[in-house]
C-alpha positions as CSV (number, residue, x, y, z in Angstrom):
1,X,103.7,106.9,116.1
2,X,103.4,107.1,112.0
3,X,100.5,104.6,110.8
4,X,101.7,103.0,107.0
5,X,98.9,101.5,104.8
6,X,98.7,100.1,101.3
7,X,97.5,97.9,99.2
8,X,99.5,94.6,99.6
9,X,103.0,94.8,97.6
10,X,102.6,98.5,97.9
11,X,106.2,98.5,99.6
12,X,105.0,100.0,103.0
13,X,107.9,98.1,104.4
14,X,110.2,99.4,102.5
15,X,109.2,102.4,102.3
16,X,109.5,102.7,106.2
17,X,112.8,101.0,106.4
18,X,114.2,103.8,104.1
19,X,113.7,106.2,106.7
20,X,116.4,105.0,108.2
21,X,118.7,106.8,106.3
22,X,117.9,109.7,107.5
23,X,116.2,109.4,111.2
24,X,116.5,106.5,114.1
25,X,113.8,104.7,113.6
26,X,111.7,101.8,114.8
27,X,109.2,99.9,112.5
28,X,106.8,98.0,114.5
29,X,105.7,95.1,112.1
30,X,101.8,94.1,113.6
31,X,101.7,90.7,111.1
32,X,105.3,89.7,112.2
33,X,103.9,89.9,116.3
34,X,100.7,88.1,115.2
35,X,103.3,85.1,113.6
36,X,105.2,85.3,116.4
37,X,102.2,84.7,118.8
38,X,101.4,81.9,116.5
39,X,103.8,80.2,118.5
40,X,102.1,81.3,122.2
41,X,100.9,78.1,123.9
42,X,97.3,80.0,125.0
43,X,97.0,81.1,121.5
44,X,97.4,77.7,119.8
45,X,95.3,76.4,122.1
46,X,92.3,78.3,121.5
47,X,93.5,78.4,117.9
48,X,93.3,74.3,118.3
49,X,89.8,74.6,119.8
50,X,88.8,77.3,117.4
51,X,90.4,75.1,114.0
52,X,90.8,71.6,114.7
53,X,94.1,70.2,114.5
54,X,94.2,70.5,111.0
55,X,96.2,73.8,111.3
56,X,98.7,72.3,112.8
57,X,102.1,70.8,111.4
58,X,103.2,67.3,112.2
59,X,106.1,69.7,114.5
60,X,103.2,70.9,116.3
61,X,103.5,74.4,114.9
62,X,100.8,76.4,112.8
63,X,100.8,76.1,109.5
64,X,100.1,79.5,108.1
65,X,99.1,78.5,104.9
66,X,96.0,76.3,106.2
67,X,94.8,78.7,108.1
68,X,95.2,81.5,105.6
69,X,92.6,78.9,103.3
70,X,90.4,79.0,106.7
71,X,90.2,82.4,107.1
72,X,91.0,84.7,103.7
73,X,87.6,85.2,101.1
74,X,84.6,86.7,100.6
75,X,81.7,84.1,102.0
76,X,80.4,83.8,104.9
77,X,82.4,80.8,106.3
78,X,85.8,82.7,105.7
79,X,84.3,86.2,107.7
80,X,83.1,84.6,110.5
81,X,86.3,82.2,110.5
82,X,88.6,85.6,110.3
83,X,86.1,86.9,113.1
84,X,87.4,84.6,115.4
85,X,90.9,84.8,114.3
86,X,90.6,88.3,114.8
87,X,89.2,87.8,118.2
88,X,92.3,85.7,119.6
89,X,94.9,87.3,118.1
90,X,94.3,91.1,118.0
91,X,93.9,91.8,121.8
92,X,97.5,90.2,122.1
93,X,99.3,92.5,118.9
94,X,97.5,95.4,120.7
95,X,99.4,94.4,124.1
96,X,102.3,93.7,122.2
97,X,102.9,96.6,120.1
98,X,101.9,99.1,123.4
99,X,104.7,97.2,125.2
100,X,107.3,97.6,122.4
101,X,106.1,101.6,122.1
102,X,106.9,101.7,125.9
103,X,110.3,100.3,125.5
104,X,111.6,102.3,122.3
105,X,115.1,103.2,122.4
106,X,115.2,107.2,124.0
107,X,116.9,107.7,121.0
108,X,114.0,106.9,118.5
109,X,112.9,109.7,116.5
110,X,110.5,108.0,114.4
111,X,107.7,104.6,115.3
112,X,106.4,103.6,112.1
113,X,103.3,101.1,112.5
114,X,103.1,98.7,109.4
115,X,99.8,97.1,110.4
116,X,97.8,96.1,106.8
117,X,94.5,95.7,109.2
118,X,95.3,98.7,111.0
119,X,92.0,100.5,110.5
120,X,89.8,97.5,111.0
121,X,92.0,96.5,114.5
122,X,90.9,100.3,115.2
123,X,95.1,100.2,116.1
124,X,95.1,103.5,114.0
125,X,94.4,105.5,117.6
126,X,97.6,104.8,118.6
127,X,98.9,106.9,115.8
128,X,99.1,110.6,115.4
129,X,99.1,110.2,111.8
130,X,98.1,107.5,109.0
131,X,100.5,107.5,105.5
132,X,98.9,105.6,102.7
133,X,101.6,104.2,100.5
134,X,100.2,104.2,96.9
135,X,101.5,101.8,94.2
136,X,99.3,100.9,90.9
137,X,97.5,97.2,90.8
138,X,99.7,96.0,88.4
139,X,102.9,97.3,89.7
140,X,102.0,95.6,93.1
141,X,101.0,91.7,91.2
142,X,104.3,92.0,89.7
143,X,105.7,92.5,93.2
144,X,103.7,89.7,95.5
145,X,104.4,87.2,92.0
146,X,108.3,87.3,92.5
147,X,108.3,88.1,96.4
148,X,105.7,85.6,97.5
149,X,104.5,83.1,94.5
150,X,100.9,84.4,94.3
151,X,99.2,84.6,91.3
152,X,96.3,87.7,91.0
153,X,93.6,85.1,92.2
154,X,95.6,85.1,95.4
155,X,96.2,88.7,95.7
156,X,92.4,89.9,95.2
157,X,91.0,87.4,97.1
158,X,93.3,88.8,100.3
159,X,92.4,92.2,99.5
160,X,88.9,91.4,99.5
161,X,89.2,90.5,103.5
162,X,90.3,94.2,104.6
163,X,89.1,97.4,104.2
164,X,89.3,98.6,100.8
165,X,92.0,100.9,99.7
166,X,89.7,103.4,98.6
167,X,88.6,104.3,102.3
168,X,92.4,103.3,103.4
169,X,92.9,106.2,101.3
170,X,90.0,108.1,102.3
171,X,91.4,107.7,106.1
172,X,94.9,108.5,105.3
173,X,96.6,111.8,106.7
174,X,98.7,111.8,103.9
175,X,99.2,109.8,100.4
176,X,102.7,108.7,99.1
177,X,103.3,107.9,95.6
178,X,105.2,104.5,95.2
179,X,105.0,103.6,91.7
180,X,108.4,105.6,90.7
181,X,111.8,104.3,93.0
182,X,112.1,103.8,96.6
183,X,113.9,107.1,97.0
184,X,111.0,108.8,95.3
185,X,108.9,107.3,98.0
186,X,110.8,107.5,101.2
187,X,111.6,111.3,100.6
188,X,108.0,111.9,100.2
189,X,107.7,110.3,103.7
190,X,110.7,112.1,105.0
191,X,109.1,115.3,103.8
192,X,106.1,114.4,105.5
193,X,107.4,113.9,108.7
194,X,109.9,117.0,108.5
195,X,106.8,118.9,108.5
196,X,104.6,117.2,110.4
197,X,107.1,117.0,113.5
198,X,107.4,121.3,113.4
C-alpha cells in the first residue's frame, strides 16, 4: 500500500484517482471511514459522553461542523478535545482500513492510502511507501474556497492541528509536484510506482 499526503487542497485525491487510468486501483479514504463511523452507535455514544449532546443534530446524527469547532485550533482546549477524538475514532479506521486491505479485489494492482493524519495515526506502517503531493499555499486556498467555502482563517487554523508539511515532506518517500495539471501530477505518481514496483 502507497501512503498520499499533502497539505489540504493539495489534490491528493485526485491525484490518486488518476491512477486509474492506467492501473486497477483501490483508494482507501481514512476521513471518509472516520464519517462513516460517525454514524456507529458505540462511537456516538462515547462521542455523546465525550461532547455533550451539543454535537448532535435534531436527526440524531453528528454534526460535523460542531465538532470540527470542538476539536480543530491551536490551544489547549482544542488539543486535548482532538486527543480524545483521536482516541475513539482512530483504533476503529485502523480496524477498518486493515479489513478493506484484506478484502481488495485479487485484481488490485495499486492501494493508495489518502489519510491527511496518516503520520500522526502512525497508519504510515502499513505503507511500503509515503508520496507527498505538493501544491503551493495559494494554489490550494483557491481550491478549499470554491470546493468547500473556507476562507484562509479556516484553512490555517486546520493545518495548524496536523503535522506540518515540512516534516510531511521530510517523511515522504517521494515528492509530487501538483501545482501544474492533474496529468502532470498523476504521471509523476505513475512513474513512481513503475519504478518502485521493479
Amino acid at each position: 500500500m502507497i501512503g498520499v499526503l499533502g497539505g489540504i487542497g493539495s489534490g491528493k485525491s485526485a491525484v490518486a484517482s488518476g491512477l486509474s487510468k492506467y492501473f486497477q486501483i483501490l483508494v482507501l479514504d481514512a476521513d471518509k471511514v472516520g464519517h462513516e463511523l460517525l454514524a456507529d452507535a458505540d462511537v456516538q455514544s462515547q462521542l455523546r459522553e465525550q461532547f455533550g449532546t451539543g454535537i448532535f443534530t435534531t436527526s440524531g446524527s453528528v454534526d460535523r461542523r460542531v465538532l470540527a469547532s470542538h476539536v480543530f485550533g491551536t490551544d489547549e482546549q482544542h488539543n486535548l478535545a482532538r486527543k480524545e477524538l483521536n482516541r475513539i475514532l482512530h483504533p476503529r479506521i485502523r480496524a477498518a482500513l486493515i479489513q478493506r486491505l484484506q478484502s481488495a479485489p485479487p485484481q488490485t494492482d495499486v492501494v493508495m492510502l489518502d489519510a491527511a493524519v496518516m503520520l500522526e495515526a502512525s497508519w504510515n506502517d502499513l505503507c511500503q511507501a509515503i508520496v507527498f503531493i505538493d501544491v503551493p499555499f495559494a494554489d490550494r486556498l483557491a481550491r478549499v474556497q470554491q470546493q468547500r467555502g473556507w476562507n484562509e482563517d479556516e484553512l490555517r487554523r486546520r493545518e495548524a492541528s496536523q503535522l506540518t508539511l515540512e516534516e510531511k515532506r521530510h517523511r515522504a518517500t517521494v515528492v509530487i509536484d501538483n501545482s501544474k495539471t492533474l496529468d502532470d501530477a498523476v504521471n509523476q505518481l505513475r512513474d513512481f510506482i513503475e519504478g518502485f514496483e521493479t
